[in-house]
N, C-alpha and C positions, 0 to 999 in steps of 0.2 A: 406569601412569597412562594414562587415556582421552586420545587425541589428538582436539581436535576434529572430525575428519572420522569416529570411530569413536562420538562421543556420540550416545544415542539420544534420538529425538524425539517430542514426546507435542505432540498438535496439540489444542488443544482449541476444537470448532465446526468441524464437517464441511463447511460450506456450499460455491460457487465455490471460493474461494481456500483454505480448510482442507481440504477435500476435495483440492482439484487441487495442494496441499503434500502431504498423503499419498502422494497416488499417484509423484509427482517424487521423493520423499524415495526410497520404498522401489524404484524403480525405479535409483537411482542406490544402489542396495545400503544403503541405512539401513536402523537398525531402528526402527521408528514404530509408534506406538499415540496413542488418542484417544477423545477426549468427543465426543458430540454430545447435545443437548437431547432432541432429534425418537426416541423410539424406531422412527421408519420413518426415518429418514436412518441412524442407528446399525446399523441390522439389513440398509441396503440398504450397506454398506458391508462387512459384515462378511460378507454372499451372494458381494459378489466379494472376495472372500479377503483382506478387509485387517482389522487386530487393533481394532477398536472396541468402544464400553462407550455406556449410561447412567450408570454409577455410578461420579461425579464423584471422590467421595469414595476410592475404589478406584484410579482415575486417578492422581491425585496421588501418592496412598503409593506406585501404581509408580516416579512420577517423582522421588521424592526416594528411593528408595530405591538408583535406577539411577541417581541425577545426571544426567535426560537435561535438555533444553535445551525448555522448554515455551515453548510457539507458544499466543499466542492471536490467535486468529481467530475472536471473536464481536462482533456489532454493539455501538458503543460504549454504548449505553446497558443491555450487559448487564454491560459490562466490571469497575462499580465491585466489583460483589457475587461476580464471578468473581477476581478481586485479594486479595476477603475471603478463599476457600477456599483460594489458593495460598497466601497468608500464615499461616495454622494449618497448613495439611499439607504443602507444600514450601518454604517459606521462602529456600531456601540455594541453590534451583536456578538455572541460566540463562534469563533473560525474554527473548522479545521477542516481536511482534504484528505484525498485518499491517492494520493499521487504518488508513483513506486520511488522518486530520487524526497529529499526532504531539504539538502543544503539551498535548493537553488528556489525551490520555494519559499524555503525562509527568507530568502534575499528579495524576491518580489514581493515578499506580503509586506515587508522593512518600507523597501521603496512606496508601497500604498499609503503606508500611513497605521496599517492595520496589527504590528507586533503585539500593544501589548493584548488583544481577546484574541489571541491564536495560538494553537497548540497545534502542531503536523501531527498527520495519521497514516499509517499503510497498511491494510490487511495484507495479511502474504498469502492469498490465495486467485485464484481467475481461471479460467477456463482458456481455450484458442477463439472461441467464438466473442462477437460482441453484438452491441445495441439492446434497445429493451428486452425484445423476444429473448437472448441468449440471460438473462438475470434469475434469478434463482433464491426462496427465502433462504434458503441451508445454506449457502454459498461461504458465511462465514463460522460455520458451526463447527469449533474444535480448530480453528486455526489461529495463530499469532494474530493478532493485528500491535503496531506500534504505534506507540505515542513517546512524542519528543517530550523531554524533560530538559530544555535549554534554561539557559538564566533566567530570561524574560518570561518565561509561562507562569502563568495565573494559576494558583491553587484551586480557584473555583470553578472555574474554565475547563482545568484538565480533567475535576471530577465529572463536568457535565458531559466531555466527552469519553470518559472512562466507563459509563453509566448507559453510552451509547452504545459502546461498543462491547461492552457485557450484554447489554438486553438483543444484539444481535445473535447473539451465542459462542463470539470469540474469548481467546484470554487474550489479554492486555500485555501486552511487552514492553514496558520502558526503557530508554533509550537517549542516548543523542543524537544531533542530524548529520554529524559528521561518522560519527560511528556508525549510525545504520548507513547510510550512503557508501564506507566502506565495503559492509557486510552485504550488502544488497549488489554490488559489482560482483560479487564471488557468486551468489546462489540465485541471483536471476539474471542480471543483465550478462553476466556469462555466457550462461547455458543458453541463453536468445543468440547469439550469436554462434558459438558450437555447434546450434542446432542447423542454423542457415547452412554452416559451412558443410554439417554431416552431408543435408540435404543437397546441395549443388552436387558433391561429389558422386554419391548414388547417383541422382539426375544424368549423370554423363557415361554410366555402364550399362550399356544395353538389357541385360539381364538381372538387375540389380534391383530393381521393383518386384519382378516376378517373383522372388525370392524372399522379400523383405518379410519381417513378422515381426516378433515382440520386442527387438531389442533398437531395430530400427527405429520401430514406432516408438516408443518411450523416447529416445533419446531426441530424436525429431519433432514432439507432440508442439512445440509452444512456436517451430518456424510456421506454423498455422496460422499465429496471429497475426493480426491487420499491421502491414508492414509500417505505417506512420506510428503506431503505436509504439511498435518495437526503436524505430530511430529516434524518437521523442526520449524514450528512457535512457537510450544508451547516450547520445549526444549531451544529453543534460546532465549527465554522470560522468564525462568524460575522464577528469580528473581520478576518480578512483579507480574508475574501469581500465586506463590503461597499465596499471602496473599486475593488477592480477591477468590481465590479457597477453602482457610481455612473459611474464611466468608459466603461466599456460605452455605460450609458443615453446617457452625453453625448457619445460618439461618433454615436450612433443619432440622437439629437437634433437634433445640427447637420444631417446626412445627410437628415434630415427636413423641418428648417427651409428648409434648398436647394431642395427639391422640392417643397415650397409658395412658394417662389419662381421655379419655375420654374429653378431652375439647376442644376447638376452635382453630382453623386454620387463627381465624380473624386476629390474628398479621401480619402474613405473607402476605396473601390476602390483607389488607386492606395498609400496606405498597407499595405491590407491584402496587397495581393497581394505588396508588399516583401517585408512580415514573414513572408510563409509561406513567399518562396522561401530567405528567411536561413533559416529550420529547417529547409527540405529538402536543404540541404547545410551544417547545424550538424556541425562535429567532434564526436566522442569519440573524443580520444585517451587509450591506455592509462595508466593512475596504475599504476607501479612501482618508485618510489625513493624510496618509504615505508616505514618498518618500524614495526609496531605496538608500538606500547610505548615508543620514543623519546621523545627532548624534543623537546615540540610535535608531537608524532602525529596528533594530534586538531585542531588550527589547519592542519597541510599537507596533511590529507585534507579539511578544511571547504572550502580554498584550490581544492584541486584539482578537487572535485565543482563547485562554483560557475561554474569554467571550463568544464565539459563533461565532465573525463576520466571514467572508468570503470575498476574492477575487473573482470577479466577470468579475474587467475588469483590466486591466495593472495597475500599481503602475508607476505613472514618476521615472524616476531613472536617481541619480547624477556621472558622469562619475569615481569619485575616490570614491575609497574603502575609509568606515570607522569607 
């Protein structure tokens, strides 16, 4: 019987985070293969010696043939039609994705047919660059990745994905998809958007480039990214993202109002500077007195991710679902 750390992996969408899973996987001794769309992403992947295809169709029958553990990693609006082909040709395999929203994925893999071998995935890491060239092994080395602990997830399933995403070199954060999809509107899909808006505004001051340096640039780095990319996460997150966006404005607002009165910015400043120093010395402590598969597995790893803790190293897990 394949233990999950010996299941092989079929990634399909080479991009940043497909690509730079490829390269993690097979460096950390997997065997991995994959789809890409782009015959120039597919062919520049398989120059530097990794096992890639155009032909989807081909793909699949690997993967149900090998019971590997298929990774999607294409933008969500390719996702529904990619859902259709795994459902005809691997049906029975292990799911999971690496898609930044988790609610609205779970809603399409539902409509597939494909719930119960599916677990959601997000690493919280990327660069502004994409496609194969921009992928990277390190790319998940020391960072969150999440995994959904909904009702429906399989104890086996999440280990095999838990087992993935340790051997890339992340910690494992559990989660819900409704509560990371909250948390995910506050600390990315936000800032994608603040970032736009810093950037038009510079854009419109003559002198305002020539000037710019490190705080610019940091606060700017991610309106870099491929703008489909960016409407893809925010649109399909809508729901969460407009109330921390309303809050935003009304923060900005008041801060505004002050300053057309002539008075202090300390509310806002002196708030925010709290809140950044509580995350620069937020715990994660280790979660290891879990076992997957127990009663209430899934409620004392939602419990414990909520807290902070992290996955580090395997979770033992009990052969039956429960």
């Amino acid at each position: 019987m394949t233990t999950p750390s010996e299941t092989q992996v079929c990634v399909l969408g080479l991009g940043l985070i497909g690509g730079s899973l490829m390269r993690a996987a097979a460096a950390a001794g997997r065997t991995v293969f994959g789809y890409n769309r782009s015959v120039d992403g597919a062919q520049a992947a398989t120059f530097d010696g990794f096992d890639a295809s155009t032909d989807l169709d081909a793909v699949l029958r690997r993967a149900a043939e090998t019971d590997a553990l298929i990774v999607l990693a294409v933008p969500m609006p390719a996702l529904a039609i990619m859902l259709t082909h795994i459902a005809e040709t691997a049906p029975h395999c292990a799911l999971t994705d690496v898609v930044s929203v988790k609610k609205a994925v779970h809603d399409e893999v539902r409509a597939a047919g494909l719930l119960p071998r599916f677990v959601g995935g997000h690493p919280m890491t990327g660069t502004a660059h994409s496609g194969w060239t921009a992928g990277d092994a390190g790319l998940f080395r020391g960072t969150p990745w999440v995994l959904t602990v909904d009702e429906h997830v399989d104890g086996q399933v999440w280990t095999t994905v838990m087992e993935l995403a340790l051997s890339c070199g992340a910690v494992v954060v559990p989660a819900r998809s409704d509560e990371h999809d909250a948390a995910a509107a506050a600390i990315s899909h936000l800032p994608h958007l603040t970032a736009e808006a810093l950037a038009i505004t510079a854009a419109e001051i003559p002198l305002a480039f020539a000037l710019a340096a490190g705080s610019f640039r940091d606060s700017t780095r991610v309106a870099a990214t491929a703008p489909d990319l960016v409407r893809a996460m925010c649109e399909a997150n809508q729901a969460d993202l407009l109330p921390v966006l309303d809050h935003t404005i009304e923060l900005l607002t008041k801060a505004r109002d002050s300053l057309a009165r002539r008075r202090s910015v300390a509310e806002l400043v002196d708030a925010g500077h709290s809140a950044r120093i509580r995350y620069d010395s937020f715990s994660r402590p280790d979660i290891m007195a879990i076992t997957i598969g127990a009663e209430n597995w899934r409620d004392e790893l939602a419990a414990a991710g909520r807290a902070g803790g992290v996955i580090r190293s395997a979770l033992p897990t009990r052969d039956s679902r429960r």
